[in-house]
N, CA, C and O atoms as CSV, one atom per row, in Angstrom:
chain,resi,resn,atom,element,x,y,z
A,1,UNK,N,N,124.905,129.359,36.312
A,1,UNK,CA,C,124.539,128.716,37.546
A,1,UNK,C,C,124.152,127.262,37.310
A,1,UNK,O,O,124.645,126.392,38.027
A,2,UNK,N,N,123.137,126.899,36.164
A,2,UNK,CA,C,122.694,125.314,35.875
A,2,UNK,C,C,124.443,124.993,35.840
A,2,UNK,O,O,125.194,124.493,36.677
A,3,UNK,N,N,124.535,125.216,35.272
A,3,UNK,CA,C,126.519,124.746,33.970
A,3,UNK,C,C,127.151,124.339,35.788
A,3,UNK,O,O,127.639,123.218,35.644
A,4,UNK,N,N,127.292,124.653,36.964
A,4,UNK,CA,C,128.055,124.582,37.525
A,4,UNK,C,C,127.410,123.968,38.654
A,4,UNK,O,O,128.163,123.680,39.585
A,5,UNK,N,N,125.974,123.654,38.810
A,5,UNK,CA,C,125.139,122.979,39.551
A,5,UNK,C,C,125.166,123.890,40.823
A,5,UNK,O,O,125.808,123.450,41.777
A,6,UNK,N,N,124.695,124.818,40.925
A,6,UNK,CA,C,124.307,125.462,41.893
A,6,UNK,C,C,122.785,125.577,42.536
A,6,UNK,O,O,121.811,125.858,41.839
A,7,UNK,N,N,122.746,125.442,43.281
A,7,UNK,CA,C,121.271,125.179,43.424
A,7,UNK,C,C,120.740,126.371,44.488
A,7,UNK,O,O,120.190,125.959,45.510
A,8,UNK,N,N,120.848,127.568,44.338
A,8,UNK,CA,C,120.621,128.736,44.862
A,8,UNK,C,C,119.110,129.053,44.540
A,8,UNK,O,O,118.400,128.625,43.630
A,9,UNK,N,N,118.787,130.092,45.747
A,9,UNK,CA,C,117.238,130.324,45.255
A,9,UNK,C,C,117.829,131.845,43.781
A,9,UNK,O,O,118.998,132.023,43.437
A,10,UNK,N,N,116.830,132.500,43.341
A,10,UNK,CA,C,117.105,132.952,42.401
A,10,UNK,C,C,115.736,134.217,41.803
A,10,UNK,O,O,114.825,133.954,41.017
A,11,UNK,N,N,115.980,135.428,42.414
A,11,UNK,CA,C,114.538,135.912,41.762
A,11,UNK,C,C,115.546,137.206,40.200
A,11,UNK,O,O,116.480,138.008,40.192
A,12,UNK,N,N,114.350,136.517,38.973
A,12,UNK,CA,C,114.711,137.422,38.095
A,12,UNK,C,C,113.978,138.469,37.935
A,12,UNK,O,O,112.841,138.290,37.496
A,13,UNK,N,N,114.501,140.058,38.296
A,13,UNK,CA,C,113.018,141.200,37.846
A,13,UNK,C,C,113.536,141.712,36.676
A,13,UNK,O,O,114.570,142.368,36.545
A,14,UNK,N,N,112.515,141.266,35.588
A,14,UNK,CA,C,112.607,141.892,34.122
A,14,UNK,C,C,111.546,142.653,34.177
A,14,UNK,O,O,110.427,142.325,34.569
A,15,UNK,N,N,112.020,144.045,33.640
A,15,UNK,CA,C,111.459,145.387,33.344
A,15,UNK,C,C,111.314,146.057,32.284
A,15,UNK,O,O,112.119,145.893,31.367
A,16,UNK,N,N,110.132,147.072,32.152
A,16,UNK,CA,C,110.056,147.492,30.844
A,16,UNK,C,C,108.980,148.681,31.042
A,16,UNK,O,O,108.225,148.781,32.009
A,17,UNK,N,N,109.042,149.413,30.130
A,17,UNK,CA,C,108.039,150.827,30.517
A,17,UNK,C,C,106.842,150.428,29.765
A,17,UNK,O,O,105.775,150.952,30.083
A,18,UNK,N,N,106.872,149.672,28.926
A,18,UNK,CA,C,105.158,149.274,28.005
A,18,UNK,C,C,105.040,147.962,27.935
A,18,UNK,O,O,106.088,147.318,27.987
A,19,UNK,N,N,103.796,147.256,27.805
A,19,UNK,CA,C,103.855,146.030,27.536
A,19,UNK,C,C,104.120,145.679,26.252
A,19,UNK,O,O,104.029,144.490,25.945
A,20,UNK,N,N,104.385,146.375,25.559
A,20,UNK,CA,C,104.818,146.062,23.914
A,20,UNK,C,C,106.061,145.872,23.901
A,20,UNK,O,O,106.540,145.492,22.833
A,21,UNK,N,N,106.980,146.076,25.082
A,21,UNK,CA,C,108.536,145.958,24.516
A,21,UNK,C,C,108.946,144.927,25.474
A,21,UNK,O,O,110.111,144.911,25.872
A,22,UNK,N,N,107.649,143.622,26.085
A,22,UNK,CA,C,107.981,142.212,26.438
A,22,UNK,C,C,108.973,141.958,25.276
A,22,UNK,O,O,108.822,142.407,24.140
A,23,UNK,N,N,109.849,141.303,25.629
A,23,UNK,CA,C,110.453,140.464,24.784
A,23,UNK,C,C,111.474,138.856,25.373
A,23,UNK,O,O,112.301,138.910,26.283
A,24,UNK,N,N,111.193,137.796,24.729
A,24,UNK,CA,C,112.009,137.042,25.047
A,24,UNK,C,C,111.192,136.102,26.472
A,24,UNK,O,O,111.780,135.424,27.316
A,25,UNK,N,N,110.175,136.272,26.396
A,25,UNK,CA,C,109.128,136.037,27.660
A,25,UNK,C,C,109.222,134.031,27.438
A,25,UNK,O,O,109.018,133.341,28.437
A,26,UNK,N,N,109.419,133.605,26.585
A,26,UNK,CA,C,109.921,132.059,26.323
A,26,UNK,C,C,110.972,132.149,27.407
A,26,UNK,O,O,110.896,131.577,28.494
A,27,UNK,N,N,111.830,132.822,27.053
A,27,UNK,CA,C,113.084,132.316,28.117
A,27,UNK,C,C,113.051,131.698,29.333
A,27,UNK,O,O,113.252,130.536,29.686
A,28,UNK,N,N,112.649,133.075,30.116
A,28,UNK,CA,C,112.250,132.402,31.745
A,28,UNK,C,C,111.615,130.908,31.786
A,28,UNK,O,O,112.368,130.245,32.499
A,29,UNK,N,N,110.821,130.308,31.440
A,29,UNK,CA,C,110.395,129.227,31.319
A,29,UNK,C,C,111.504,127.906,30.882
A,29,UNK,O,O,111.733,126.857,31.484
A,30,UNK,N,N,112.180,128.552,29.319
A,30,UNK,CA,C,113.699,127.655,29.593
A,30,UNK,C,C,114.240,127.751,30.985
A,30,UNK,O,O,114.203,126.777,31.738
A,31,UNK,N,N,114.769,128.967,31.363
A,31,UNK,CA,C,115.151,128.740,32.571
A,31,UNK,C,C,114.924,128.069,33.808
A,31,UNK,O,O,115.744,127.584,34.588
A,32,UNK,N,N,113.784,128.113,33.861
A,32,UNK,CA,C,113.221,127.177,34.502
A,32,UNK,C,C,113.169,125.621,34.670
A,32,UNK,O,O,113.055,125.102,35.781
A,33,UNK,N,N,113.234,125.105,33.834
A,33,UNK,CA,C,113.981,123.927,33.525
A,33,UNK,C,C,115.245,123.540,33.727
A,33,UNK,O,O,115.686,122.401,33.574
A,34,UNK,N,N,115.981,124.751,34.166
A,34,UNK,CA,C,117.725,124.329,34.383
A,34,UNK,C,C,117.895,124.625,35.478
A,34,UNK,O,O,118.822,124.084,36.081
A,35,UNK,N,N,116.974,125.697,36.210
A,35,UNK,CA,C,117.040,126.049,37.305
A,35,UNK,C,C,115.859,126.443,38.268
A,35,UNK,O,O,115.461,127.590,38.469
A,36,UNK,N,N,115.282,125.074,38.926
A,36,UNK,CA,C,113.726,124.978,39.316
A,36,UNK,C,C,114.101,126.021,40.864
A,36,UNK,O,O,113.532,125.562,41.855
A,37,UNK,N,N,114.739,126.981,41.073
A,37,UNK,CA,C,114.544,127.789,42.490
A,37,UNK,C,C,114.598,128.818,41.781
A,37,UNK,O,O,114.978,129.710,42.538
A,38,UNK,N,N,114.365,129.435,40.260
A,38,UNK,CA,C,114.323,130.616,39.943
A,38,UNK,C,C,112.882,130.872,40.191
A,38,UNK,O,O,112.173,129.923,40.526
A,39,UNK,N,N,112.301,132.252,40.038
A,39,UNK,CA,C,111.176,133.326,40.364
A,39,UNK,C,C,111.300,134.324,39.568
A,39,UNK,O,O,112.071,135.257,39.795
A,40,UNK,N,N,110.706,134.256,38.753
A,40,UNK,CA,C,110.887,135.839,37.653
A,40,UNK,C,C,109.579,136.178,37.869
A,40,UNK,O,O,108.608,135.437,38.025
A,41,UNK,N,N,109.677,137.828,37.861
A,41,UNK,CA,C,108.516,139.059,38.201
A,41,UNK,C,C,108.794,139.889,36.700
A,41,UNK,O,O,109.744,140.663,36.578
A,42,UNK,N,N,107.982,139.651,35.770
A,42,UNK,CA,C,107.812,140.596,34.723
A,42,UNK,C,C,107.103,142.010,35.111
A,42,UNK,O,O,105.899,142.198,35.284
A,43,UNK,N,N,107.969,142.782,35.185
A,43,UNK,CA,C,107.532,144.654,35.506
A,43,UNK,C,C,106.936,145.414,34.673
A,43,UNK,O,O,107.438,145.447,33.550
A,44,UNK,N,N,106.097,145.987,34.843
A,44,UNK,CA,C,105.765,147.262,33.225
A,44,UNK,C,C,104.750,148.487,34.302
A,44,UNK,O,O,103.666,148.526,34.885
A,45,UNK,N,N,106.046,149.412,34.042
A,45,UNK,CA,C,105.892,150.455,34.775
A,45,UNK,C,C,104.641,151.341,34.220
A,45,UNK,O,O,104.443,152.254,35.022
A,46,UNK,N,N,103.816,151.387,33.233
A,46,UNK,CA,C,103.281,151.823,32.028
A,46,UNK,C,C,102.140,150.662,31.626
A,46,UNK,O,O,101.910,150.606,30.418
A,47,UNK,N,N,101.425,149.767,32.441
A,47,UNK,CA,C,100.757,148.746,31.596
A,47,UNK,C,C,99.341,149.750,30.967
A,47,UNK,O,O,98.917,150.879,31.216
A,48,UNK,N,N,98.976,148.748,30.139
A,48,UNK,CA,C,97.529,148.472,29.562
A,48,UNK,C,C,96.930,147.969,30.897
A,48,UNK,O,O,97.475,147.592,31.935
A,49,UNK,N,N,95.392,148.106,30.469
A,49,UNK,CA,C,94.042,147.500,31.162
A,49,UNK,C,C,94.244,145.680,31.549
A,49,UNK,O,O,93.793,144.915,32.401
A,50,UNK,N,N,94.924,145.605,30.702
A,50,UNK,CA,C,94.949,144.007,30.530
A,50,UNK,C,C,95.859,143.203,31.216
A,50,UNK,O,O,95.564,142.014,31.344
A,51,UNK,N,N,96.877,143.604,31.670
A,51,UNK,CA,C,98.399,143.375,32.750
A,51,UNK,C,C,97.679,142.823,33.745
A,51,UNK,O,O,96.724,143.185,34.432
A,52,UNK,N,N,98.349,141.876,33.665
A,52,UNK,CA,C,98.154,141.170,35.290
A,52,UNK,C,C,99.034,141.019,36.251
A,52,UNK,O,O,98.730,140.874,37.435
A,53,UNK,N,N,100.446,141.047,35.699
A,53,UNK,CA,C,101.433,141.356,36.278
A,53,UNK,C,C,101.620,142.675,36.996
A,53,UNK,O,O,100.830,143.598,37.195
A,54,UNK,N,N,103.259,142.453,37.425
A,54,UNK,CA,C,103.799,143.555,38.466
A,54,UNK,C,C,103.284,144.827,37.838
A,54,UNK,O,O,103.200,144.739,36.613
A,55,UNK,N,N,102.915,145.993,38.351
A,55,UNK,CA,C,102.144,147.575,37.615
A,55,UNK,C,C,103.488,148.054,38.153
A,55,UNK,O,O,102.984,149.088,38.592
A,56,UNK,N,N,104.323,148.136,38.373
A,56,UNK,CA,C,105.490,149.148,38.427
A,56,UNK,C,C,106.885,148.945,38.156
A,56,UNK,O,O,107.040,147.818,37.685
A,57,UNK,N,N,108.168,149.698,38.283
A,57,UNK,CA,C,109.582,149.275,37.546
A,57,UNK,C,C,109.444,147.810,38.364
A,57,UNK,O,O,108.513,147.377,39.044
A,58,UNK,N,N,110.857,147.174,37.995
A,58,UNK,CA,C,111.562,146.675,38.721
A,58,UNK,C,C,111.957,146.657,39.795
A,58,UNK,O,O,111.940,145.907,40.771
A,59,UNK,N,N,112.518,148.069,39.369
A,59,UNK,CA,C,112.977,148.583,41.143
A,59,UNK,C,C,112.384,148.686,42.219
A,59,UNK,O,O,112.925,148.690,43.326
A,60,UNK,N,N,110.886,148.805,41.924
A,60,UNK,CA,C,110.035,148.803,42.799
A,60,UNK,C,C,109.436,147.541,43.507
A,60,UNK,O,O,108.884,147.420,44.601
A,61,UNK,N,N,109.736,146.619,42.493
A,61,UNK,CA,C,109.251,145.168,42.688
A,61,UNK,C,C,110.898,144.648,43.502
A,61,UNK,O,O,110.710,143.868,44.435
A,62,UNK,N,N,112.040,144.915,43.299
A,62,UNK,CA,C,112.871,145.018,44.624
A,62,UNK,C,C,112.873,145.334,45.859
A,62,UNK,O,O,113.239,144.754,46.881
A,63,UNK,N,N,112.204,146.795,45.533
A,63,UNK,CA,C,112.114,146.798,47.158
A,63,UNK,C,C,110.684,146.475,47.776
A,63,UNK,O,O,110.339,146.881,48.886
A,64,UNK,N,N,110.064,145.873,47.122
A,64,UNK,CA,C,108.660,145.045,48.166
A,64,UNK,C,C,109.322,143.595,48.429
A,64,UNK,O,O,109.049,142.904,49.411
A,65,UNK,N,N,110.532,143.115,47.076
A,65,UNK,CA,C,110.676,142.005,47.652
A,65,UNK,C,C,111.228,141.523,49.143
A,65,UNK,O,O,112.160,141.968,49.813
A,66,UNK,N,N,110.225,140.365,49.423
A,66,UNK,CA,C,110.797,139.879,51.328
A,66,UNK,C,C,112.204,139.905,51.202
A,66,UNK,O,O,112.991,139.708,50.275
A,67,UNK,N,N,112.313,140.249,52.581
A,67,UNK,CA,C,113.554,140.309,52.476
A,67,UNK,C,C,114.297,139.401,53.573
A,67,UNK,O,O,114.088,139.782,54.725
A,68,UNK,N,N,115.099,138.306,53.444
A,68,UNK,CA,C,115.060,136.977,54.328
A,68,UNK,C,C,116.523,137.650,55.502
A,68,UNK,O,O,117.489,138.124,54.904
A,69,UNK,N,N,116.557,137.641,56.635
A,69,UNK,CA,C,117.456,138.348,57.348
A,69,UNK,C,C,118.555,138.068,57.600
A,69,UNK,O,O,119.415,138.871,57.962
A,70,UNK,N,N,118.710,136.788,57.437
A,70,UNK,CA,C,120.201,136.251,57.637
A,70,UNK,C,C,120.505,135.972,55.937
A,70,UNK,O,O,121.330,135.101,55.664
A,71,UNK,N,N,119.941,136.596,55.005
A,71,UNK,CA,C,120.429,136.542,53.642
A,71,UNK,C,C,121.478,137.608,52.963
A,71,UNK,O,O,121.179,138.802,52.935
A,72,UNK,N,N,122.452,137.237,52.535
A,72,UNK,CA,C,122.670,138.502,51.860
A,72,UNK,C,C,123.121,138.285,50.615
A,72,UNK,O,O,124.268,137.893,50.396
A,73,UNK,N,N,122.220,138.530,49.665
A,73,UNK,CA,C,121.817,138.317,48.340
A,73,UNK,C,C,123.283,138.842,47.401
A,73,UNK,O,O,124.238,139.475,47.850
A,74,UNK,N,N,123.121,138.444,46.267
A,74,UNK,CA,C,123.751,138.929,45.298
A,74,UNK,C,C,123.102,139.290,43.734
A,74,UNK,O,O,122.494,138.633,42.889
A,75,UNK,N,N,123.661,140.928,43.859
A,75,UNK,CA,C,122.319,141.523,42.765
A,75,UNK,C,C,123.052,142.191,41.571
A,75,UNK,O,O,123.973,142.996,41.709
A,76,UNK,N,N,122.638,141.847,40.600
A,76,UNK,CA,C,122.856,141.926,39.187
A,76,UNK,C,C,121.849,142.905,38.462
A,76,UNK,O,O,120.623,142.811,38.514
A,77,UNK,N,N,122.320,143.525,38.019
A,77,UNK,CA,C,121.719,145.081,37.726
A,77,UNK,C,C,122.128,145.454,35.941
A,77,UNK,O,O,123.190,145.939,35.553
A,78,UNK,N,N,121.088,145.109,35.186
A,78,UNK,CA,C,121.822,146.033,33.819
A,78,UNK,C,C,120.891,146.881,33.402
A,78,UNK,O,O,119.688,146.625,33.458
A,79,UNK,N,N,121.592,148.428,32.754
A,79,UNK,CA,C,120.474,149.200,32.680
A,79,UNK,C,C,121.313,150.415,32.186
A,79,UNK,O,O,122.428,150.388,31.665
A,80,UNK,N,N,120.442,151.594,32.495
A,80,UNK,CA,C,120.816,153.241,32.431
A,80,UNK,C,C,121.349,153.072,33.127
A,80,UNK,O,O,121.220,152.063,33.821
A,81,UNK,N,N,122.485,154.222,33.372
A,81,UNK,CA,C,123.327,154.764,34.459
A,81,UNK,C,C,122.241,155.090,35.654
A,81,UNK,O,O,122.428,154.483,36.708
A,82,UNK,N,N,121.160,155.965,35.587
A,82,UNK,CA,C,120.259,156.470,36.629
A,82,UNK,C,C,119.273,154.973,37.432
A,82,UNK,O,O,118.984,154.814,38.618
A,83,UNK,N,N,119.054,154.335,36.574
A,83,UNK,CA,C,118.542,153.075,36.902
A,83,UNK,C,C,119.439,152.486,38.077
A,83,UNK,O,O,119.264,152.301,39.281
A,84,UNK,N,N,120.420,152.286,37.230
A,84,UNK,CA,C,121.554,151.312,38.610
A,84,UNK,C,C,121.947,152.107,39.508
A,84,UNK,O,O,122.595,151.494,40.356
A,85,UNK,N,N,121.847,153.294,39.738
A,85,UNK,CA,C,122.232,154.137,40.743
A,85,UNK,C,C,120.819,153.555,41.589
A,85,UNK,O,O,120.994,152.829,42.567
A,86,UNK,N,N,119.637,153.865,41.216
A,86,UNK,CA,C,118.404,153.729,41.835
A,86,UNK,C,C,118.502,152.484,42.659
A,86,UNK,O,O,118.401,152.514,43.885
A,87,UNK,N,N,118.786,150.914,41.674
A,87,UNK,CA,C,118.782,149.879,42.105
A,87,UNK,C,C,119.853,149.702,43.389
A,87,UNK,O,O,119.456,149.050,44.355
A,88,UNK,N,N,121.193,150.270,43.411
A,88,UNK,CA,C,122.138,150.335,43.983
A,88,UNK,C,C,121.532,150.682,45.757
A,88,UNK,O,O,121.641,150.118,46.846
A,89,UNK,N,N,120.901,151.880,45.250
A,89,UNK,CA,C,120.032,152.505,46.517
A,89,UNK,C,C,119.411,151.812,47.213
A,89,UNK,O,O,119.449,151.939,48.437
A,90,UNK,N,N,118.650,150.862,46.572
A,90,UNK,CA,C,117.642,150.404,47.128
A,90,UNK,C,C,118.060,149.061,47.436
A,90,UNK,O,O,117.344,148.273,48.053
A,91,UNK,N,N,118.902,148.867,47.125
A,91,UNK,CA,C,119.874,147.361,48.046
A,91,UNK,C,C,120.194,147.906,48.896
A,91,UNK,O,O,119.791,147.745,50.048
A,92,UNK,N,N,121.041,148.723,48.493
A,92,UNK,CA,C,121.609,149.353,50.348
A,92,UNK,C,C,120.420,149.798,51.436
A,92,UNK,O,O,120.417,149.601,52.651
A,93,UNK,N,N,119.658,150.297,50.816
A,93,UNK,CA,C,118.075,150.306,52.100
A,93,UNK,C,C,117.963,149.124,52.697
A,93,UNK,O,O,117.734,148.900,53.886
A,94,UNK,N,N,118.186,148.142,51.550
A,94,UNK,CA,C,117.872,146.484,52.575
A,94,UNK,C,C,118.864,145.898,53.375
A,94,UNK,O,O,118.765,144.899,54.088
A,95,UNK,N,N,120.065,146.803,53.132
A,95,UNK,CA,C,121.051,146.421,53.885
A,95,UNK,C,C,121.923,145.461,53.121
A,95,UNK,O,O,122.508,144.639,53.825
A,96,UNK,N,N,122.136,145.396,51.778
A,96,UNK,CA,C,122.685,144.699,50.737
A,96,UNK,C,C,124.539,145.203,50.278
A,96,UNK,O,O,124.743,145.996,49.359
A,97,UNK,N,N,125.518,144.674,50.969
A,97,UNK,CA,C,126.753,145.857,50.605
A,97,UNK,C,C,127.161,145.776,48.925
A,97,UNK,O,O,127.056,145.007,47.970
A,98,UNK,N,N,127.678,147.075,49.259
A,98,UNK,CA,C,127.369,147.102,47.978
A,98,UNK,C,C,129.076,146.466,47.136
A,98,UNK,O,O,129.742,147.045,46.277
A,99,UNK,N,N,129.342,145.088,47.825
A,99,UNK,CA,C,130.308,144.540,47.129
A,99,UNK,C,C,129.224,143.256,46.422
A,99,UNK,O,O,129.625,142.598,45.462
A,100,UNK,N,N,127.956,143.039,46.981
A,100,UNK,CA,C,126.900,142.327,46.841
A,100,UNK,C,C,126.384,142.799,45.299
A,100,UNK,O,O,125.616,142.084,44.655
A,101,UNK,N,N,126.822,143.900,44.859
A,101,UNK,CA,C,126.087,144.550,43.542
A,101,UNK,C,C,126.890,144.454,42.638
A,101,UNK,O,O,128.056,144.787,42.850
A,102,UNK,N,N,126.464,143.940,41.290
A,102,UNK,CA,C,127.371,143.768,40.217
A,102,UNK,C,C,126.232,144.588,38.936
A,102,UNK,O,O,125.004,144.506,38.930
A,103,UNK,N,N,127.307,145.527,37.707
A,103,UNK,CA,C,126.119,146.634,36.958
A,103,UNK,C,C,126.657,146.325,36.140
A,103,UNK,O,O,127.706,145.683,36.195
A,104,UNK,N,N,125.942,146.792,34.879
A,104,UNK,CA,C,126.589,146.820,33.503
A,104,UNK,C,C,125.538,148.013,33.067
A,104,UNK,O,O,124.322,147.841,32.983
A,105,UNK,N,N,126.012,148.872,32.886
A,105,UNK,CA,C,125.409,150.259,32.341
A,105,UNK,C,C,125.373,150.385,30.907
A,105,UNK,O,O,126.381,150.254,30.213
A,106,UNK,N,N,124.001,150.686,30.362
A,106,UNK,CA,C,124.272,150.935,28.893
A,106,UNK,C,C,123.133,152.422,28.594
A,106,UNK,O,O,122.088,152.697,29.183
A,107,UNK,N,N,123.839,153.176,27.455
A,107,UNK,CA,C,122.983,154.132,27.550
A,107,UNK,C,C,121.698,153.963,26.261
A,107,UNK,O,O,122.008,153.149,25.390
A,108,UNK,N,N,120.518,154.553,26.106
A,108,UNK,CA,C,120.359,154.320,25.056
A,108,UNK,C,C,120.490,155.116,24.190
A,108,UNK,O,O,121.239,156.006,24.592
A,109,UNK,N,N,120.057,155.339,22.877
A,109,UNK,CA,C,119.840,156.369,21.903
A,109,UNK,C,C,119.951,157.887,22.140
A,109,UNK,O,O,118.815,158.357,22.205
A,110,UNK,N,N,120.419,158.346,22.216
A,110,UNK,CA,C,120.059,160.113,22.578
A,110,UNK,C,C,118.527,160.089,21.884
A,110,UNK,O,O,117.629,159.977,22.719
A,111,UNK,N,N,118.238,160.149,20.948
A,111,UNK,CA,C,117.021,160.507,20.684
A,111,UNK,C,C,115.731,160.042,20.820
A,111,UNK,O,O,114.681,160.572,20.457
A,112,UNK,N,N,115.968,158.741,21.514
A,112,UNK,CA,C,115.428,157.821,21.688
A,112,UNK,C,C,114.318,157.797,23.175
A,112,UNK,O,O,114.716,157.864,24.338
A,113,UNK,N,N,113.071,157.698,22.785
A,113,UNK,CA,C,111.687,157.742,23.205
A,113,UNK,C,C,110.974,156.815,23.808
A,113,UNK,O,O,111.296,155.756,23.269
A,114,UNK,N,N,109.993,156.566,24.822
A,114,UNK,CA,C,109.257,156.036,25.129
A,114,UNK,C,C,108.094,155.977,24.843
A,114,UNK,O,O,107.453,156.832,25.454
A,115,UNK,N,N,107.336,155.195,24.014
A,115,UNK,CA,C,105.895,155.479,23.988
A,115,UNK,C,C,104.608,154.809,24.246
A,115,UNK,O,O,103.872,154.534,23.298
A,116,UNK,N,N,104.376,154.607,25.117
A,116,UNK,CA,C,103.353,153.478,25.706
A,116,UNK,C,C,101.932,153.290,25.052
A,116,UNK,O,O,101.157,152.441,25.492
């Protein structure tokens, strides 16, 4: 979007089930610099005492986001298969079509755990 001078508003929701698996939290702030109408909401569905941020997924911090009426957004989704189904959902609640939704599904680990 900077690379092509677009000057769109822009909200990023980065998600995570613990606050230990922040990562890359510098970035947004680069970003910011290339693109002063971005808004990033760091999620942690799972915080500590200490979070000051969003207390729930992403997805959830989607659907509280306002929702502007003559907008119709374009939403970028990467995740679990069950995730982007969720996210998918919950655009279409806002009335988002779903040619508006773009996914990239990845699975993780089979054996692979959460531990907060």
């Amino acid at each position: 979007m900077a690379e092509s001078g677009e000057s769109l508003d822009v909200r990023l929701f980065f998600g995570v089930e613990c606050k230990h698996q922040l990562f890359i939290l510098d970035k947004p702030k680069r970003l910011n610099a290339q693109l002063p109408r971005l808004q990033v909401e760091i999620c942690v569905a799972n915080p500590d005492g200490d979070w000051s941020g969003f207390r729930r997924t992403s997805i959830d911090a989607l659907r509280a986001a306002p929702a502007h009426s003559n907008a119709r957004p374009d939403i970028s989704v990467f995740g679990p298969p069950r995730f982007v189904q969720a996210t998918v959902a919950v655009a279409a609640e806002a009335g988002v079509p779903t040619d508006h939704v773009e996914s990239e599904r990845f699975v993780a680990g089979q054996n692979e755990t959460v531990a907060c």
